[in-house]
C-alpha positions as CSV (number, residue, x, y, z in Angstrom):
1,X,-6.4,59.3,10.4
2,X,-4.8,57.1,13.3
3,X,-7.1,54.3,14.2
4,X,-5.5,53.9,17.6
5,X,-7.4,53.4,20.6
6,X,-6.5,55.1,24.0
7,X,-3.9,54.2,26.0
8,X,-2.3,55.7,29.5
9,X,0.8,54.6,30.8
10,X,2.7,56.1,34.3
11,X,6.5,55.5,35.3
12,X,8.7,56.2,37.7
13,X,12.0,57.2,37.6
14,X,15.2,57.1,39.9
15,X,18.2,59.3,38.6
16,X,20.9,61.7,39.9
17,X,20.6,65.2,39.2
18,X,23.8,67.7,38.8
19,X,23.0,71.6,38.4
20,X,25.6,74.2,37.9
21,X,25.9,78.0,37.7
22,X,29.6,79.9,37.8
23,X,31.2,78.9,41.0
24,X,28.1,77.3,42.8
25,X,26.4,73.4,42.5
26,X,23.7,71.1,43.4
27,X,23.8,67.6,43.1
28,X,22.0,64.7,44.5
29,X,19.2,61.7,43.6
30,X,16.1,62.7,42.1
31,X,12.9,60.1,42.0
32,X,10.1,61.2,39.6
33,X,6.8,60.5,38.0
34,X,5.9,59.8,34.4
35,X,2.5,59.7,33.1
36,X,1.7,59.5,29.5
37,X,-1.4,59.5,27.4
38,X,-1.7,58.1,23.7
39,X,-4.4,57.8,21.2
40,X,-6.7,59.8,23.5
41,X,-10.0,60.2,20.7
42,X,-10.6,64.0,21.1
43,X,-7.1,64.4,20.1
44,X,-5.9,60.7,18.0
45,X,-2.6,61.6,17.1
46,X,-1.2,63.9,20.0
47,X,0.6,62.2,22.7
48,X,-0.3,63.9,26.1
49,X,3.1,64.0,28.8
50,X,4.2,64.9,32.2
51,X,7.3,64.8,34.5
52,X,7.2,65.8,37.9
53,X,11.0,65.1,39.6
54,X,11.8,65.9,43.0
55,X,14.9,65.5,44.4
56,X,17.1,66.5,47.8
57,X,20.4,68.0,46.5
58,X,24.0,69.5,48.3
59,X,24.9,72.6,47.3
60,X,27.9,73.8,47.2
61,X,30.1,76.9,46.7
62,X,33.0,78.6,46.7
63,X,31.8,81.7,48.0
64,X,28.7,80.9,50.1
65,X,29.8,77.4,51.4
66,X,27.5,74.0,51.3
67,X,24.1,73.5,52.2
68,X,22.5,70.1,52.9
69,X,19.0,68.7,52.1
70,X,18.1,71.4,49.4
71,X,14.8,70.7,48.1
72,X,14.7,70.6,44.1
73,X,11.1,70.2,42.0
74,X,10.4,69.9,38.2
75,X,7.7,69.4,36.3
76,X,7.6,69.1,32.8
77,X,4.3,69.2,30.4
78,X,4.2,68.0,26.5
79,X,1.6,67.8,24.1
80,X,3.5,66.4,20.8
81,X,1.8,65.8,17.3
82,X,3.3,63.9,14.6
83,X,5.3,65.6,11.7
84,X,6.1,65.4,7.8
85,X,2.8,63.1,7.6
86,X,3.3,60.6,10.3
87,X,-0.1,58.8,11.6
88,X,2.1,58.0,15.0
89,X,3.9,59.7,17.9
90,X,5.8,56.1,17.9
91,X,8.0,56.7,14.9
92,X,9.2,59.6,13.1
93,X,9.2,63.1,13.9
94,X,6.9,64.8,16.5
95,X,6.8,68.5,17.8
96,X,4.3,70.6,19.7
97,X,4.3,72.9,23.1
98,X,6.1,72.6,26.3
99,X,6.0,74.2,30.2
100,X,8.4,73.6,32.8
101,X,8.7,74.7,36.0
102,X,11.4,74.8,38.4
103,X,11.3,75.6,42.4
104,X,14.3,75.2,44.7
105,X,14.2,75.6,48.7
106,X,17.8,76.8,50.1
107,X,15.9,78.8,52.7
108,X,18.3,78.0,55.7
109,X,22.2,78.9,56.6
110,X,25.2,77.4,54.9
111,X,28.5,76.1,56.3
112,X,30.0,79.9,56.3
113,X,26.5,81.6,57.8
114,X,25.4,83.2,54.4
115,X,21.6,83.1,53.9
116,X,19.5,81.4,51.8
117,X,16.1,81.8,49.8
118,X,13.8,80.3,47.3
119,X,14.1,80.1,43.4
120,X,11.4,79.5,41.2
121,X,10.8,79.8,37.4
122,X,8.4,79.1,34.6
123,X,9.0,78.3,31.1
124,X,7.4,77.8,27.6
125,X,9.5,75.6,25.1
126,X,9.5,74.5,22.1
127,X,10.0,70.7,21.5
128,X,11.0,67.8,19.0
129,X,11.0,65.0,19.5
130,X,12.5,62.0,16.6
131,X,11.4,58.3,17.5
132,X,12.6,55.3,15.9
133,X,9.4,52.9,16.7
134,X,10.2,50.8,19.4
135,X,14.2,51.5,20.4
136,X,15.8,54.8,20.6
137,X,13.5,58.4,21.3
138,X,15.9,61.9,21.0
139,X,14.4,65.0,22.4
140,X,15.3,68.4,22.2
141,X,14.2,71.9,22.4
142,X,14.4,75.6,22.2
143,X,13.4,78.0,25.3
144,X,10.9,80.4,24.2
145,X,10.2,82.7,27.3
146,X,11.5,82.0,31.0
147,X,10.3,83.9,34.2
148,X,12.8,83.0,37.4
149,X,12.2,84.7,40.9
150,X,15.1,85.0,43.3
151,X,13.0,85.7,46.9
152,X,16.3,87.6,48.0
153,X,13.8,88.9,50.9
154,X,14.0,85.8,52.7
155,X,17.5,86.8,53.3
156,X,17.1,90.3,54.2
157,X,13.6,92.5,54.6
158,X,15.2,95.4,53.1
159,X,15.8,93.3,49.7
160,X,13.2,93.2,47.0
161,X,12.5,90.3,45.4
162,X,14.1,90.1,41.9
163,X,12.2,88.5,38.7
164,X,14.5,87.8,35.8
165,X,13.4,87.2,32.1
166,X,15.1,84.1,29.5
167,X,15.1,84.6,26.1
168,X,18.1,81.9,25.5
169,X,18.0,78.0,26.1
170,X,18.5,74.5,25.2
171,X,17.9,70.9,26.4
172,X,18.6,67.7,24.7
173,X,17.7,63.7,26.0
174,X,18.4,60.5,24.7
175,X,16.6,57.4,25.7
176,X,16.0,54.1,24.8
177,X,13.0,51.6,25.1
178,X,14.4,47.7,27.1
179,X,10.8,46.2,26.7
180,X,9.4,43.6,29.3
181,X,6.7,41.1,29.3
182,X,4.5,43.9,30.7
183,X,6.2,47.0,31.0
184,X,9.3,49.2,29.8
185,X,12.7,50.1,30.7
186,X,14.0,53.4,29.9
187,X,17.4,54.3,30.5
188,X,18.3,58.4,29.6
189,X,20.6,60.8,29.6
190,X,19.2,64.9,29.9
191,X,21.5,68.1,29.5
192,X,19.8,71.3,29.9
193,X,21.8,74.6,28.8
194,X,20.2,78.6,30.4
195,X,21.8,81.7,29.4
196,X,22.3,84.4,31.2
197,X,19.0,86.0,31.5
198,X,18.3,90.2,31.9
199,X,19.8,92.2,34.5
200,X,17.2,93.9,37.0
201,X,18.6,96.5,39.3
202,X,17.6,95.6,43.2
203,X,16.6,97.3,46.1
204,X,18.1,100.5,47.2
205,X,19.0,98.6,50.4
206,X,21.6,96.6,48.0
207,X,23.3,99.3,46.3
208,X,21.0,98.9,43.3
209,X,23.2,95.9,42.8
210,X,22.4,94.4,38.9
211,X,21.2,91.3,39.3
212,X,20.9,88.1,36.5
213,X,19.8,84.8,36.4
214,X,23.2,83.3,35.7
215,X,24.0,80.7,32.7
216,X,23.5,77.3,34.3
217,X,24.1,73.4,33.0
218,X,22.0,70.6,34.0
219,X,22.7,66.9,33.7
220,X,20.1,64.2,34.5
221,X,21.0,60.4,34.4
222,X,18.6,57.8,35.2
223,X,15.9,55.2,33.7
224,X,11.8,55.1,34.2
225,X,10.0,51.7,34.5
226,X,6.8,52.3,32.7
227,X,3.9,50.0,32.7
228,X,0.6,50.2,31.0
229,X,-3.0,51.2,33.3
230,X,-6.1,49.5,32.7
């Protein structure tokens, strides 16, 4: 059994953020928070995680036109237990349970007078993570179940709201630990694949028109300065 004794840690992070679907983009700075939890005695060997990254973003289109000052928040949440008969989340192989959750706010008119609305979406994943000690941390996962809302009745009344379903996704980060006298630099790199999701049929107002959760790619390049709490 791990003899460690508890120890939180929070960070923050300054990054870019780039999010695409098929002809459409958001892109801008992203700050974020990073708490972290370790050694915690009701639970020795799991390591306890959050992220919580807002950002303001352009979007952009070819069909709908730009948009300034969209409003993008994530949160992520990680518990991770050691694997293959590690005592530590600090080396080796971890795995465990994951949620995120995703909101954008393009409520507002673009450059060509087209609408917009908000996005939203929860989602349970699976995660692994392999650490090397006191360097290099890769992290990846599979999507297990995704729920996105499209409030297309911030557009239109006569629209219903759609709620897609994800079956299909992937993300993968590298990162690696600069240590200071009393605290830690951490450079990363995040890429986050969606499928397309289930087509839902909307309101009779739109023609029934199907509607899906388009396949979407996210990058995320920035670093967190961690420090220890008393």
């Amino acid at each position: 059994m791990s003899t460690e004794t508890m120890h939180s840690h929070v960070g923050f992070s300054a990054g870019v953020n780039r999010y695409q679907e098929y002809e459409m983009q958001l892109l801008g700075p992203e700050m974020g928070l990073h708490p972290r939890i370790t050694g915690w005695h009701v639970m020795p060997q799991t390591q306890l995680e959050a992220d919580v990254l807002v950002g303001k973003q352009r979007y952009t289109s070819t069909g709908t036109g730009n948009m300034n000052g969209v409003t993008n928040l994530e949160t992520r949440w990680r518990g991770l237990v050691p694997l293959f008969g590690s005592t530590s989340p600090k080396a080796g192989f971890s795995s465990g349970v994951a949620v995120h959750t995703l909101w954008n706010d393009m409520r507002g008119r673009s450059s060509t007078g087209h609408g917009g609305y908000e996005r939203s979406a929860v989602q349970l994943w699976l995660p692994v993570r392999w650490a090397s000690g006191d360097v290099w941390e890769l992290d990846a996962g599979l999507l297990i179940y995704g729920r996105h809302i499209s409030k297309l009745s911030q557009v239109n009344s006569a629209n219903s709201d759609v709620t897609n379903i994800q079956n299909s996704g992937q993300y993968a980060q590298i990162s690696m630990n600069l240590m200071q006298s009393n605290s830690t630099i951490k450079p990363f790199v995040r890429y986050t694949h969606l499928a397309n999701s289930n087509v839902v049929r909307n309101s009779e107002y739109d023609g029934l028109r199907p509607r899906l959760e388009p396949e979407s790619r996210r990058w995320q390049i920035g670093a967190v300065w961690e420090f220890n709490t008393p």
